[in-house]
C-alpha positions as CSV (number, residue, x, y, z in Angstrom):
1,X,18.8,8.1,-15.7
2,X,17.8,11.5,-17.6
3,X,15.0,9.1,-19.9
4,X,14.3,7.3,-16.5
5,X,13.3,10.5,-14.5
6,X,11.5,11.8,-17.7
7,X,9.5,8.7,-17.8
8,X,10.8,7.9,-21.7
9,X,12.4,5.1,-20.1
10,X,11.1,1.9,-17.6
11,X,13.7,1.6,-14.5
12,X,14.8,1.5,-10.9
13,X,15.4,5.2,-10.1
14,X,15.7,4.9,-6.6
15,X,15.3,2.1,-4.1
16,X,12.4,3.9,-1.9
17,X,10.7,4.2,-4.8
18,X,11.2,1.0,-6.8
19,X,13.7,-1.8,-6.7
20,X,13.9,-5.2,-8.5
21,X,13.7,-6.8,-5.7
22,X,10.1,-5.3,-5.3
23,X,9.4,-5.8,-8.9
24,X,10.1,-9.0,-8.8
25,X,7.9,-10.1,-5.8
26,X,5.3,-8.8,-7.2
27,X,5.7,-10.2,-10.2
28,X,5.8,-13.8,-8.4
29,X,2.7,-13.0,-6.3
30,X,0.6,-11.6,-9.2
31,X,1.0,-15.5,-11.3
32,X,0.6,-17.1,-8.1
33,X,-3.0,-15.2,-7.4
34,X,-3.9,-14.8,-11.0
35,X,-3.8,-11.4,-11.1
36,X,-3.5,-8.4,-13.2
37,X,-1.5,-6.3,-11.0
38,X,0.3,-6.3,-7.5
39,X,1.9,-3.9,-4.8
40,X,3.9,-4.4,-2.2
41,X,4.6,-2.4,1.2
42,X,7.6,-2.5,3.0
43,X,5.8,-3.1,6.2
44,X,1.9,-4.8,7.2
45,X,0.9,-1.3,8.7
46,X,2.1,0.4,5.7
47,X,-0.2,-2.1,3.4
48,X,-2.9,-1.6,6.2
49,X,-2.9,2.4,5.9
50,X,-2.5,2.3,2.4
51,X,-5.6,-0.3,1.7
52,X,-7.5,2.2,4.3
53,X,-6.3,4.9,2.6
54,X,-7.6,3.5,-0.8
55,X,-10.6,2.3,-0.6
56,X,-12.2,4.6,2.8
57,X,-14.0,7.7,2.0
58,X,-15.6,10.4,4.2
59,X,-18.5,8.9,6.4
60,X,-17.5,5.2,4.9
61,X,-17.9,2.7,8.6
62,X,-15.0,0.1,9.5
63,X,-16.3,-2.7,11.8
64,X,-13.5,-4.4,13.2
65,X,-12.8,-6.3,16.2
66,X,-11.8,-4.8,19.9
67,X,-8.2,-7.1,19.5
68,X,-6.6,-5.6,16.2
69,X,-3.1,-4.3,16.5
70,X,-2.1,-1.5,18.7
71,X,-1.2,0.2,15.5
72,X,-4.0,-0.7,13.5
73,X,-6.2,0.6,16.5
74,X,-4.5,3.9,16.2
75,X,-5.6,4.2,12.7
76,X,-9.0,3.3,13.0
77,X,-9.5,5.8,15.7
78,X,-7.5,8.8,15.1
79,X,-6.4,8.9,11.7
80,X,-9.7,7.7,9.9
81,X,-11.6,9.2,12.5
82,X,-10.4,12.7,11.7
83,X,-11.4,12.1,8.0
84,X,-15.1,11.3,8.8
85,X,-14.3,7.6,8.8
């Protein structure tokens, strides 16, 4: 665990952070799409904050429909609304 938390060593350190599980998926996902690397979300709103989150900048425009999830909705107009989004 001591080479694990010093980064001297690949590994599942703690479950919120990483599991094999996880890994795994990802791992399945990325040969099924042909691609170089993958990330997975526990939740959709999760992966929907975190794609915002990622590729949004200040005075960047989202044009999205009047029937997107309640959450989702929430995030377009508060959250990314407060960052000049």
């Amino acid at each position: 665990m001591e080479a694990m938390f010093a980064d001297e060593l690949e590994g599942n350190i703690y479950s919120r952070f990483s599991n094999s599980n996880v890994t795994e998926l990802i791992e399945k996902i990325k040969l099924l799409e042909g691609a170089e690397v993958g990330w997975a979300t526990a939740t959709g709103m999760a992966a929907i904050f975190s794609t915002f989150g990622a590729l949004l900048s200040r005075v960047d425009h989202v044009l999205a429909c009047r029937s997107v999830f309640g959450s989702t909705h929430n995030i377009l107009t508060k959250i990314l609304s407060s960052w000049d989004i």
